[in-house]
N, C-alpha and C positions, 0 to 999 in steps of 0.2 A: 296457535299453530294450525289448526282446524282451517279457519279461515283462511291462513295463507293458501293450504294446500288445495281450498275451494277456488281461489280468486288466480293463481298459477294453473288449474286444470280448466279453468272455464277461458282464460288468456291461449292458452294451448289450442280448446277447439275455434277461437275465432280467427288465431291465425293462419292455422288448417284451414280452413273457410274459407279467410283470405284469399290463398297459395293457389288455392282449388280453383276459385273464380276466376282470377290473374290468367290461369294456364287454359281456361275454357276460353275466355277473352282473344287470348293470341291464338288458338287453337282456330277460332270464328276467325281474327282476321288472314291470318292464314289459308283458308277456304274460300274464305271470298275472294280475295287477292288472284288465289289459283283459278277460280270461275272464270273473275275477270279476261286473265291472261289466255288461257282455254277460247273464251266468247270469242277474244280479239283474233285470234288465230286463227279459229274458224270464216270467221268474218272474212279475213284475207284471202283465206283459201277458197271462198265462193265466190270474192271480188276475182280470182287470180286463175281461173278452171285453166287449164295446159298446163299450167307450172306443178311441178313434182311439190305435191303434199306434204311429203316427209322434207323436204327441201326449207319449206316454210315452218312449220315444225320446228327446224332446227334449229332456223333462225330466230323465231319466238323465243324457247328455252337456252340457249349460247345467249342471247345478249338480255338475261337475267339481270345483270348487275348495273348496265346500263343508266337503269331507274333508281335512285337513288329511296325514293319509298319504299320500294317493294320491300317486303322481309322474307319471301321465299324465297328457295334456291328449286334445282332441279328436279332436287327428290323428292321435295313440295309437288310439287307439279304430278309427277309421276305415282307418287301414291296419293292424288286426289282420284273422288270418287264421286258420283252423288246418285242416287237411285229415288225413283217416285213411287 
């Protein structure tokens, strides 16, 4: 009985561990994804100087779904961050 209860609590923390990494993983692609999307916007708006910023903005984040890769949506976007 010993045993089982060893070989069930040591199962328990690998799958925790699992769960953990899994959600660190989409957490990363998620970020990058948003960098990406962020970069490309940017890029536009220094290609596009006259044209209203939040114009292109809007148009970056609205056509989200567009790409069928992507796994962010808007609030991705919006609560990205990145500090050096």
């Amino acid at each position: 009985m010993k045993k089982l209860e060893l070989v069930l609590f040591a199962s328990l923390i690998v799958l925790a561990y699992g769960i953990g990494r899994l959600q660190e993983k989409e957490e990363g692609i998620k970020a990058y994804q948003a960098a990406c999307v962020l970069n490309d916007c940017c890029r536009n708006m220094v290609d596009n100087i006259g044209v209203d910023a939040e114009e292109i903005y809007g148009e970056y984040i609205d056509n989200l779904d567009c790409d069928p890769k992507l796994r962010i949506t808007r609030n991705d976007i919006e609560g990205y961050y990145w500090s050096y």
